[in-house]
C-alpha angles and dihedrals in degrees: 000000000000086000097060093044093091099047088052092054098049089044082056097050094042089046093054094038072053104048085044098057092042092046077051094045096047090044093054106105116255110264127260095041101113095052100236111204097262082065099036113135132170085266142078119246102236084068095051089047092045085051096048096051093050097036107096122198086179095059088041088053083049096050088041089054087057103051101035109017095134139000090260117177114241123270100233087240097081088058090070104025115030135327101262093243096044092055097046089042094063090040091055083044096055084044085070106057096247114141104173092083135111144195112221131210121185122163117227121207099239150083121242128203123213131188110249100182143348132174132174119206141169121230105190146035072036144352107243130143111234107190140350131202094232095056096029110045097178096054104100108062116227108262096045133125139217109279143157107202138166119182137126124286114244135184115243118179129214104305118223147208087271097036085062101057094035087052084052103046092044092046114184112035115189091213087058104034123113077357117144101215131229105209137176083232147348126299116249122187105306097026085048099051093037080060098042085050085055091052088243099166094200154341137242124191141135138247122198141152095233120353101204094043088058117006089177094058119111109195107205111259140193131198143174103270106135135097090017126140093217115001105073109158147016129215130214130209152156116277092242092058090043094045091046095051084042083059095044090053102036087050092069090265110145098221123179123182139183124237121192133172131176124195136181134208124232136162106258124242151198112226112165142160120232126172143151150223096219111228119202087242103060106163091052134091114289145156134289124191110195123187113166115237096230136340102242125343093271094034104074119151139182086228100028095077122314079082091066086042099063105028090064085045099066085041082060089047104045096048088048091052093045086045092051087042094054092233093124120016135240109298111243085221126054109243102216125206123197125174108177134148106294125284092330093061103051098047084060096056094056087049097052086042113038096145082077096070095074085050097060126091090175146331124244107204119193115195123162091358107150118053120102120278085219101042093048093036080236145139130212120255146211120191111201135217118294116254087255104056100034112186133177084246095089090070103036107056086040085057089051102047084047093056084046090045096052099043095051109033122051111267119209100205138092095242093057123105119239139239117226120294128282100043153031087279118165109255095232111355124200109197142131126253088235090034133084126265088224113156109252109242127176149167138212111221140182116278114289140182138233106088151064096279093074086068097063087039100052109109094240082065102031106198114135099238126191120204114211117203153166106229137196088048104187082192101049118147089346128112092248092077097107127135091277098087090043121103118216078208098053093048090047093049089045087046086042091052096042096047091054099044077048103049087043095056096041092049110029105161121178085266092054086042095065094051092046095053097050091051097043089045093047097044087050082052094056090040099061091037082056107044121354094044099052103040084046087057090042088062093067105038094060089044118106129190122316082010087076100083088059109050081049080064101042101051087044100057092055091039083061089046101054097046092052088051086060105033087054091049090056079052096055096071085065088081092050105037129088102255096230128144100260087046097048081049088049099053095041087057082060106053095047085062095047087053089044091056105051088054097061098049087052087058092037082056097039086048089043094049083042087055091044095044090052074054100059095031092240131130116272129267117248120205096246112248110227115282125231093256090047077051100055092045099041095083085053113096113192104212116179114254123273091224093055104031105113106344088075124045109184121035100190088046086054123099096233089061089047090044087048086045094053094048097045103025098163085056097107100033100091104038087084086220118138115207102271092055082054100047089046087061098062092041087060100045113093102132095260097076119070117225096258089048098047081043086058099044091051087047084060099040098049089028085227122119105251113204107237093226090047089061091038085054092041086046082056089052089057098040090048081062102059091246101112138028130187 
């Protein structure tokens, strides 16, 4: 007893010393809750907080699950009522007790074609059936035509160039003839017509992203199958079913099969679904998210882009519920929501709807936003505004995704918040009960195209438009893209991103401003250290001797670019803010940095080609001063035409350009200009640029020297046209 006195004592004492530190350790406050300078965005973070707990990626995966559970083939009565999305996505839309949406109807001129039926049997050996359409979307390949056919499956190898012209030449082959083709892919214009010469009756191959990866996906096809004498149709299938009939055949076996399709005809449409958050500024410049409802009437996907769909959905209904609930106020500015057919449909909406245009700040394009980053070996991305159209936006959504970034990976560095104690925990994870706990990872990149964003970006409409994207996609365009491969996270944390660079962009207070500034300043910093910088000073280091003087002008010339790009996405914020005194103050601030700057980097250059010419023992480069023919067109502002401004898209694709081309054909032959200087011009005209400065600007994008009276002559084409006025 007396033994055991002091051991109780000392287990006492540590008990209490225990119970101390763990009633201090329960009682420390949960982490991320003071923003440190590694997290800061343009919003508080009460509102990101308030975001993140109303967000659901749960809600967003169900309504994924409605809309794209499988890839179903469409009940024909969509063909003459509404497009199935379009319909349920307005009816989840009205559920929600939102009464600023609209279902839109638009006619095309223009006949569509839809598989009915296909099935794909063998014969003999042995009569199975191999795939149907209703099960297998993705089995007639575009292009195709309504056959019912039965011949003997042959083997036919990679044709080449001389295989074509042989297989043209010979015409009808008897091992070929009547003959259904297994081929490694589909047959395109001369492989087509090489085939239909041989009396081949139709092809089956496979498409697929990575065979071994997953041997059952069917990636959609096409092929050239129309308009033939013999070759009518083309099957895909999954690379097990097609390797297994290749080793049947190539074995000896004698294997026929039947192919039948079936199409209709229907007069094409536009349905689309368009609604809106009102701001108390309505007139003035607001957002538009944009996320197409499917890709073409067969290819349909969960990903691709019912993902886009509804994760811009539950935005839509969680700022209207904070909104109503008074949580967060009215937005000064309308945040507008289209989901139309891609990329056609929404430039028709713009056409039937041009008044739009003057109402839009940015466009916030979702495209392939919900699988999981693990399962696809994938980041999240973000593609900026092109050189020609800079916004805020850039740094803003990457400020955002980095908030996003360091609050749900582990972040190896000293600014970096931390999870609760014991473990490698998230520091604030935002995640879904049925979703992964993958780490968020992204990544910014250069200005691409695909998607819907290229319609607001391109320069007859003029809005600086972002894509945001999941890439790579091991599922894309194959039938395999269902809500399987979706994460409720992931759509919370996309949903999570776009309603706060929303919310930024609609509201933007003083208080929002100065946020804004620092991050779109410090992102445009990072941009030209990365790329610009280091390319300008490139130029003149390779240079050597007489060739000097050009590489000055060169990385001047992008050292000029860049800055303006900045310097104009600094500007931007001047459509969103308030206008008051302190914000006019604050964006000024950020435009004198933005001068200072370029100055310096033309005298870092100048120093740099001054070093490099004492190298070479040649004279030094001077920065050209502007010559008498820069000085007569820089008080001449191209702007594109009112009559054409967002009612036509391609120029060179118009018929008034075609009907101008046939009647001077020689008009373009002298100007020297390939296709991409032209296009280029056009991106950069906008009535606020002079001609030697949108000539400039081209000679650093194409990196090829652009003679000043050729672009005045192909500025005459255009304005001959009626596309573009001074």
């Amino acid at each position: 007893m007396q033994k055991t006195k002091p051991f109780l004592v000392i287990l006492s004492l540590a008990t209490v010393a225990l119970l101390g530190n763990s009633a201090q350790l329960f009682s420390q406050s949960p982490p991320v809750k003071k923003p440190i300078p590694a997290l800061r965005t343009p919003l508080s973070q009460e509102i990101l907080d308030m975001l993140a707990n109303e967000i659901s990626g749960q809600i967003i995966f169900n309504n994924e699950v409605l809309l794209a559970g499988a890839p179903w083939i469409r009940d024909q009565k969509e063909f003459t009522g509404t497009w199935y999305e379009a319909q349920k996505i307005y009816e989840i839309a009205r559920s929600y007790g939102i009464e600023s949406v609209e279902l839109v109807h638009y006619p095309r001129d223009r006949k569509l074609t839809y598989p009915l039926q296909g099935e794909l049997w063998t014969i003999e050996p042995k009569k199975r059936l191999i795939s149907r359409l209703e099960a297998d979307a993705a089995l007639i390949a575009s292009g195709s035509e309504s056959v019912d056919l039965t011949g003997s499956l042959v083997y036919i190898p990679p044709v080449t160039g001389k295989d074509v012209q042989k297989w043209k030449e010979a015409g009808i082959q008897e091992k070929y003839n009547g003959k259904i083709a297994l081929m490694w892919s589909h047959a395109y214009r001369n492989v087509a017509d090489a085939l239909d010469a041989a009396g081949v009756r139709g092809v089956i191959s496979f498409n697929t992203r990575e065979r071994y990866f997953d041997p059952a996906q069917v990636v959609y096809s096409r092929g050239s199958y129309s308009d033939k004498q013999n070759l009518k149709f083309g099957f895909s299938i999954s690379w097990r079913q097609w390797s297994e009939l290749l080793e049947d055949v190539e074995s000896g076996q004698k294997i026929t099969v039947r192919c039948k399709t079936k199409f209709g005809e229907y007069q094409d449409k536009f349905d689309h679904v368009f609604c809106w958050i009102p701001g108390s500024e309505p007139e003035k410049k607001g957002v538009i998210f944009s996320a197409h409802l499917f890709e073409g009437y067969t290819k349909r996907g969960a990903n691709d882009n019912m993902s886009g769909c509804v994760v811009q959905l539950e935005i839509l209904r969680t700022l209207t519920k904070l909104i109503a609930q008074e949580a967060l106020p009215q937005p000064r500015r309308t945040i507008y929501f289209l989901w139309p057919n891609e990329i056609s449909g929404t430039y028709e909406h713009i056409k039937q709807n041009p008044e739009l245009v003057d109402k839009l700040s940015i466009n916030i394009n979702m495209d392939m936003v919900g699988e999981g980053l693990r399962l696809n070996n994938a980041l999240f991305t973000m593609t900026e505004c092109p050189n020609y159209i800079p916004s805020y936006q850039d740094g803003l959504g990457d400020s955002i995704m980095n908030y996003v970034w360091r609050t749900n990976d582990i972040v190896y560095l000293p600014d970096s918040p931390r999870g609760r104690r014991g473990g490698q925990y998230f520091p604030n994870p935002m995640w879904e009960k049925n979703g992964s706990r993958d780490a968020f990872r992204y990544s910014t990149h250069l200005a691409t195209g695909g998607s819907d964003h290229i319609c607001f970006k391109n320069p007859m409409v003029g809005i600086p438009g972002i894509e945001l994207n999941i890439w790579p996609d091991q599922w894309y365009h194959a039938d395999t893209d269902t809500p399987d491969k979706s994460d409720p996270t992931q759509l919370k944390r996309t949903a999570f991103i776009g309603a706060a660079m929303a919310w930024a962009a609609a509201n933007c207070t003083d208080e929002v401003l100065a946020g804004l500034l620092e991050k779109v300043s410090a992102f445009g910093y990072a941009r030209v250290g990365k790329r610009e910088l280091p390319k300008a000073l490139g130029y003149i280091e390779q240079a050597e001797g007489k060739g000097l003087q050009e590489a000055l002008n060169k990385a001047a010339n992008l050292v000029d670019l860049a800055t303006a790009r900045e310097a104009g996405a600094i500007s931007t914020t001047t459509e969103i803010f308030t206008g008051s005194e302190k914000a006019q103050g604050l964006v000024s601030s950020y435009q004198g940095q933005w001068k200072f700057y370029q100055e310096a980097l033309n005298q870092q250059l100048a120093d740099y080609a001054a070093l490099k010419a004492k190298q070479l023992k040649v004279d030094a480069p001077q920065k050209l001063k502007p010559t008498s023919e820069e000085i007569t067109y820089n008080h001449l502002f191209p702007a594109i035409h009112p009559d054409v401004k967002a009612k036509m898209f391609s120029m060179e694709g118009s018929d008034i350009y075609k009907e101008y081309m046939e009647k001077n054909p020689d008009a373009l032959k002298d100007l020297k200009m390939n296709s991409t200087q032209r296009r280029m011009i056009l991106n950069y005209i906008n009535g606020k640029r002079s001609i030697p400065e949108i000539r400039k600007w081209v000679m650093a994008e194409t990196e090829k020297d652009l003679e000043l009276s050729n672009m005045v002559r192909y500025l005459g084409i255009m304005k001959s046209i009626g596309w573009i006025t001074y």
